[in-house]
C-alpha positions in Angstrom: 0.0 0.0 0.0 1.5 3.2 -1.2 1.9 6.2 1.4 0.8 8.7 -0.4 -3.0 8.6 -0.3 -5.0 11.2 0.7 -5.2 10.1 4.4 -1.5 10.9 4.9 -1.7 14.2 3.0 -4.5 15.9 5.0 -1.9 14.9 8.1 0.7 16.4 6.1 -1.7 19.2 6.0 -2.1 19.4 8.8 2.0 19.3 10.1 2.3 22.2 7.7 -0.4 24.3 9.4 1.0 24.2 12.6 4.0 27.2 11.6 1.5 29.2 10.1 -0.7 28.8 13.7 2.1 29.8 15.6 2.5 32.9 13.6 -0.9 33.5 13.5 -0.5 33.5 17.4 2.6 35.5 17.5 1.3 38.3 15.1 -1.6 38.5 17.1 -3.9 37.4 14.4 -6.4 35.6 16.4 -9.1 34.8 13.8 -6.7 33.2 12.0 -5.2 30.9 14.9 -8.6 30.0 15.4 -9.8 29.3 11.9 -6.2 27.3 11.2 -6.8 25.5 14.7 -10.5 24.5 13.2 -8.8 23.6 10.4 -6.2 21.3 11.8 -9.2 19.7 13.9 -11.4 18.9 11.4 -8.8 17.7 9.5 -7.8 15.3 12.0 -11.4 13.5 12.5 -11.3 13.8 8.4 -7.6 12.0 7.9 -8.8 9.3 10.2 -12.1 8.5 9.5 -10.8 8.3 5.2 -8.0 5.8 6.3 -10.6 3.5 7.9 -13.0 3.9 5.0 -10.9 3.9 2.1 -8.8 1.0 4.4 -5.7 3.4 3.5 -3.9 2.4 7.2 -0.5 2.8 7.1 2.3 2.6 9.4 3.4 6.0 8.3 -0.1 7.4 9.1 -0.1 5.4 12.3 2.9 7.2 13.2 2.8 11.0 11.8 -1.4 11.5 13.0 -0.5 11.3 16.7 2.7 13.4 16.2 0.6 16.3 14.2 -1.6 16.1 17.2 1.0 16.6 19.9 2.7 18.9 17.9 0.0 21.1 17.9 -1.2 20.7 21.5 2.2 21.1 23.1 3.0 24.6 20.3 -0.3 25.5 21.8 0.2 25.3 25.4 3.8 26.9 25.5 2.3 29.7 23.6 -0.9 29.8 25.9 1.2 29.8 28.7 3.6 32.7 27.7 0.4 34.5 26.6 -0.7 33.2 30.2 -3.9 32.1 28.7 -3.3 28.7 30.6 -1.1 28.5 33.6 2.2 27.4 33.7 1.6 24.2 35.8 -0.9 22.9 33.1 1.6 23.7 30.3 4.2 21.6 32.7 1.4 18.8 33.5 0.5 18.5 29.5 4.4 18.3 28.4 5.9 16.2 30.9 3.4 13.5 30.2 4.2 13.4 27.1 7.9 13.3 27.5 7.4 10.3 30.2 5.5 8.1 27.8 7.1 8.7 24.7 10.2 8.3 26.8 8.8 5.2 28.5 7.5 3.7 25.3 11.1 3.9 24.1 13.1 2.0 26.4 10.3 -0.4 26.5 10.8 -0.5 22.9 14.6 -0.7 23.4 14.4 -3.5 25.9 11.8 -5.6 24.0 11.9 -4.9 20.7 8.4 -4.6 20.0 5.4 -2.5 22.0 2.0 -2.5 21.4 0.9 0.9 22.1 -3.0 1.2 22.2 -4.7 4.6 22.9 -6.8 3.7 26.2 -10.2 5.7 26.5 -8.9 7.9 29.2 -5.7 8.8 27.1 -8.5 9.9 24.5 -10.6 11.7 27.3 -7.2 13.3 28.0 -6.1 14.3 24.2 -10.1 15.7 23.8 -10.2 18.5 26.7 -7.0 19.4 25.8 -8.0 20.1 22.1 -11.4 21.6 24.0 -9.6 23.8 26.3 -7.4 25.1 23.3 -10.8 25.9 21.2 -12.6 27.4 24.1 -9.7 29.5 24.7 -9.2 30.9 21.1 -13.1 31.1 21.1 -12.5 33.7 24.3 -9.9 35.5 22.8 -11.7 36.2 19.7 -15.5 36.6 21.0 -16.0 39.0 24.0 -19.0 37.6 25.0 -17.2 34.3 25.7 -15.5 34.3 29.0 -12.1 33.2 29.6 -11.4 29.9 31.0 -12.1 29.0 34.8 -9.9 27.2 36.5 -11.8 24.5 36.9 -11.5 23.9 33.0 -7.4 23.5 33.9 -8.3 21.0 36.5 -10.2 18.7 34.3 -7.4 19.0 31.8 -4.6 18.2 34.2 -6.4 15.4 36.5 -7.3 13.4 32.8 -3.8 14.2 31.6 -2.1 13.2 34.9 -4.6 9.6 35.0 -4.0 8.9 31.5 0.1 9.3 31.9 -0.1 7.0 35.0 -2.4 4.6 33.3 0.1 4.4 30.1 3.0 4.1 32.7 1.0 1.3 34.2 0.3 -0.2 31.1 4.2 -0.1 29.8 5.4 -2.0 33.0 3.2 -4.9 32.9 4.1 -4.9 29.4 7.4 -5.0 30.3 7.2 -7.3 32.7 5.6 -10.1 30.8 8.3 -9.8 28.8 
């Protein structure tokens, strides 16, 4: 199967927009980060849902969808939090579990040779209010009659962040110990 179907080019697409979103933010052109944020989103559900259709999986898709995503959540919460739009902690919360699974997904990979890495529902429950918090928050910034995030927003983000990285911690120890 080739990979160069249409799958992997909206997530292609989509790894392109992410510059022009971060100058969009830095030029203060908020209609734009939003729209290009939309975008990237719909774009994600789109890339996806084609591949299962059209049965255009590939390993390359498998691979560059996730990173597109975390590319764009972690450009978005540095920026958010030097903007503080988001606090600092969350920013720190979001990234570090990143860095520990990837990281731990690694050496497990390293040690074994082979992972199976499943997203778990709480992982996706995770990945979601993070994209949600992002949209609500360029949705504030652009609409005055939308207020700005409450911190109770953060702490939904940062409690299914934090579950979800111990759960995939979880998850690559017994891996690696039935191995």
């Amino acid at each position: 199967m080739s990979v160069v179907n249409i799958p992997n080019i909206i997530t292609f697409i989509r790894i392109i927009i992410i510059p022009a979103f971060v100058t969009a933010l830095i030029y203060k052109r908020y209609d734009y980060a939003l729209l290009l944020f939309i975008i990237a989103a719909v774009s994600d559900t789109l890339d996806g849902l084609m591949a299962r259709v059209t049965k255009q999986k590939t390993k390359l898709g498998a691979f560059l969808d996730p990173l597109a995503d975390k590319s764009l959540l972690v450009t978005s919460f540095i920026l958010f939090s030097v903007y503080d739009w988001v606090p600092t902690w969350l920013t720190i919360t979001v990234i570090s579990r990143d860095v520990i699974v990837t990281l731990g997904w690694f050496l497990l990979y390293l040690t074994s040779h082979s992972i199976k890495v499943e997203p778990s529902l709480i992982g996706k429950a995770a990945i979601a209010s993070q994209l949600i918090l992002i949209a609500y928050t360029l949705l504030s910034i652009n609409f005055n009659n939308i207020p700005r995030p409450d911190n109770w927003m953060f702490w939904i983000v940062a409690v299914l962040t934090t579950v979800s990285g111990l759960q995939y911690i979880y998850r690559g120890l017994k891996q690696a110990s039935e191995k």
